[in-house]
Backbone as CSV, one residue per row, in Angstrom:
resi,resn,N_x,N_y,N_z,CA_x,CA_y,CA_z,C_x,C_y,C_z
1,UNK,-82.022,96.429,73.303,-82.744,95.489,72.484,-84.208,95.567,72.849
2,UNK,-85.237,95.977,71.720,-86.255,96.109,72.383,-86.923,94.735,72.428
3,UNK,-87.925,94.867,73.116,-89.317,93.249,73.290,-89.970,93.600,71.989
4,UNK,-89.842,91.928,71.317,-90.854,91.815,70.545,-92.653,92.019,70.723
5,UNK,-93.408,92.763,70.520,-95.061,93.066,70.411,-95.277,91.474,70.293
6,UNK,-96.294,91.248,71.331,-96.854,89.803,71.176,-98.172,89.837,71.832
7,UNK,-98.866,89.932,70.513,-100.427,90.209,70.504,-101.281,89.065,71.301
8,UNK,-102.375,89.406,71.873,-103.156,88.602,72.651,-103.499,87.479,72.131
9,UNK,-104.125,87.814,70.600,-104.745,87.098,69.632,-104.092,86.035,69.616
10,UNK,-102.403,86.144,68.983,-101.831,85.150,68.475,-101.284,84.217,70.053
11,UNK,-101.833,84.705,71.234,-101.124,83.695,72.086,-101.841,83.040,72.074
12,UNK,-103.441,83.236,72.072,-104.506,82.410,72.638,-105.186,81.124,70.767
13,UNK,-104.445,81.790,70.282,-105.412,81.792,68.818,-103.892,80.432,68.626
14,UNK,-102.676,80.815,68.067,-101.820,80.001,67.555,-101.167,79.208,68.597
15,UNK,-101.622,78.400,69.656,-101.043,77.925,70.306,-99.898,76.545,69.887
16,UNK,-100.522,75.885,69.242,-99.898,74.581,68.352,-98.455,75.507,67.890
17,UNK,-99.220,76.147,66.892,-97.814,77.124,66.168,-97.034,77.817,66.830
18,UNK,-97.191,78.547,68.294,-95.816,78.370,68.806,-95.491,77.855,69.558
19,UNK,-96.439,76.429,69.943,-95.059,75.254,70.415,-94.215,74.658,69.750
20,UNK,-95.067,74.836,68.145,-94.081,73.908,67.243,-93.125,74.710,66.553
21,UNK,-93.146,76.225,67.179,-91.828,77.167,67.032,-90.766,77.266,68.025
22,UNK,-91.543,77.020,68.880,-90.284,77.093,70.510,-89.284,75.512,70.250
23,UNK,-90.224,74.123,69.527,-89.492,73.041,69.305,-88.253,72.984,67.849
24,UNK,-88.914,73.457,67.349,-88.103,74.070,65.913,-86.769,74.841,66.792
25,UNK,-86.429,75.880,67.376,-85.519,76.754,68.039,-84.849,76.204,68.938
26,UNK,-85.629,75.096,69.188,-84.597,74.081,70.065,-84.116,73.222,69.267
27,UNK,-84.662,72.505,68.525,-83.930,71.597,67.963,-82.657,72.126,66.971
28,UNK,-82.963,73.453,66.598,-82.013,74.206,65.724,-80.244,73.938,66.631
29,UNK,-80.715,74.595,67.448,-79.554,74.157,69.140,-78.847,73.166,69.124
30,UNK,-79.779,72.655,68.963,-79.418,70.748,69.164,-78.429,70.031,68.342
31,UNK,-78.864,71.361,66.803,-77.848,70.672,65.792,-78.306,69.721,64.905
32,UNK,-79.715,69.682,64.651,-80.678,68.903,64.102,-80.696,69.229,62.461
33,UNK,-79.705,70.093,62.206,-79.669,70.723,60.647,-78.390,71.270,60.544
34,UNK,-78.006,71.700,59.586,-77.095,72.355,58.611,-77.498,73.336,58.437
35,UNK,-78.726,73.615,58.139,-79.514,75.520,57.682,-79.014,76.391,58.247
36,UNK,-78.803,77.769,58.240,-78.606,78.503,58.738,-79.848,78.758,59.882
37,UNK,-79.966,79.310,60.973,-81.177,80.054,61.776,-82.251,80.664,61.168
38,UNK,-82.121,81.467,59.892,-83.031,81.962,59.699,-84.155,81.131,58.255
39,UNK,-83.031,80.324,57.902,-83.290,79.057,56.838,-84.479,78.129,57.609
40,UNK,-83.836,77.498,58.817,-84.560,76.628,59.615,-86.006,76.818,60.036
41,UNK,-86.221,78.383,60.537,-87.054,78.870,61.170,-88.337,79.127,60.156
42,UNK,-87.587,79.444,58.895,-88.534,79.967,57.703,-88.957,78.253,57.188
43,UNK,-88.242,77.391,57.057,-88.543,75.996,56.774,-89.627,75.166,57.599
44,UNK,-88.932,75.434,58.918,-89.719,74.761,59.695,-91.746,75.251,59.930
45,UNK,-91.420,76.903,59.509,-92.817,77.558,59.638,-93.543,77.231,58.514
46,UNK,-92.543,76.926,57.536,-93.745,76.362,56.336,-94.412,74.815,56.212
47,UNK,-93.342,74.104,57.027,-93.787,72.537,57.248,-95.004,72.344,58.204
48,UNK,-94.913,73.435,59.366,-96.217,73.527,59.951,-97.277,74.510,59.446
49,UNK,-97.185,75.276,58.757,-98.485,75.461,58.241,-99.053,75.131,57.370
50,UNK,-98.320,74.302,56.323,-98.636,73.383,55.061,-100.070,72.532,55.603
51,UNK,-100.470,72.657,54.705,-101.984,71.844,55.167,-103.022,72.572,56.180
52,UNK,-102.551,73.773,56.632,-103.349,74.510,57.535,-103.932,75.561,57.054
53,UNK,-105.616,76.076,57.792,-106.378,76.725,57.012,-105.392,78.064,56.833
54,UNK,-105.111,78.540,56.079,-104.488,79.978,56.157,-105.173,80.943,56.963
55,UNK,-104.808,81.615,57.625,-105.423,82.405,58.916,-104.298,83.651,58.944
56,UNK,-104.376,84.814,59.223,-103.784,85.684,59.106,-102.772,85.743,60.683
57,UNK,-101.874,86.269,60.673,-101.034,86.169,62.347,-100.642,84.784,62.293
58,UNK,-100.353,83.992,61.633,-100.275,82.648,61.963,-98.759,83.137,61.668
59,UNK,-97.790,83.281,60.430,-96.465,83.107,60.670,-96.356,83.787,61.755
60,UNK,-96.442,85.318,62.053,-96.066,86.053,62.537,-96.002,85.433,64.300
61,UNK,-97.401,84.320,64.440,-97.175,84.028,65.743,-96.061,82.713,66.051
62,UNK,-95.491,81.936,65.110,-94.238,81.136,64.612,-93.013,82.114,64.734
63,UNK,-93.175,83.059,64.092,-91.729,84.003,64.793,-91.282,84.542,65.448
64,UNK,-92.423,85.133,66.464,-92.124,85.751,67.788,-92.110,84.458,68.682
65,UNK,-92.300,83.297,68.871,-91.944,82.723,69.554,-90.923,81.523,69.284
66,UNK,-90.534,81.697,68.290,-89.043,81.423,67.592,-87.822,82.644,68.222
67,UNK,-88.601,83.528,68.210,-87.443,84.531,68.441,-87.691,84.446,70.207
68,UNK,-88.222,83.982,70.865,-88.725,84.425,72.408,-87.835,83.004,72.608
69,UNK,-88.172,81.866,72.038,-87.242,80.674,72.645,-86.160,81.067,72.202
70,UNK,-85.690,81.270,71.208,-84.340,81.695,71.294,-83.636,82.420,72.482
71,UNK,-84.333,83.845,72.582,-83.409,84.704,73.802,-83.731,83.617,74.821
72,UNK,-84.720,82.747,75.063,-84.699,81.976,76.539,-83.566,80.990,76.198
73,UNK,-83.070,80.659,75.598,-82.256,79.548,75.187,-80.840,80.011,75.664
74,UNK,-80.530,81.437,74.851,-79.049,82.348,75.051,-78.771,82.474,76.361
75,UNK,-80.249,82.805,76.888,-80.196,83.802,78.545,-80.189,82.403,79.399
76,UNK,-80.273,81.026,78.919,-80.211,80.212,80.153,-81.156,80.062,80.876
77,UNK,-82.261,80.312,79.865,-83.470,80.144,80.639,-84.543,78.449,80.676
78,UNK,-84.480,77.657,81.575,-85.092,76.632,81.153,-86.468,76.198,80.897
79,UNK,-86.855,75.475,80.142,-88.418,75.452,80.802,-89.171,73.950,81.234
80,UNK,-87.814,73.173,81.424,-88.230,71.961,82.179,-88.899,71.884,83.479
């Protein structure tokens, strides 16, 4: 399984957007919906960028760390 590419830009640049992707991937867990995973993730990325200036890398930085909390989630990884 390879590592997702996770550009400098989008760590330092979308920070909001992927906390409010790592919380989205948890709450998915949690059981906070019916959606499927990839329903949720695509839902939840549009509720947070709604109203936001459009900026390029912005989903893209919502899905790699949708997909990064996830494997931390599977692998038992905490971050309390």
């Amino acid at each position: 399984m390879a590592a997702l590419p996770i550009s400098a830009h989008s760590a330092h640049t979308f920070s909001q957007t992927e906390k409010a992707a790592r919380r989205a991937a948890r709450q998915w867990f949690a059981g906070a919906t019916r959606l499927t995973l990839a329903c949720w993730r695509d839902d939840r990325c549009a509720a947070h960028c709604s109203g936001l200036p459009a900026a390029g890398g912005r989903v893209d930085a919502f899905n790699q760390a949708f997909a990064r909390e996830l494997a931390a989630i599977i692998a038992g990884v905490s971050h309390d």
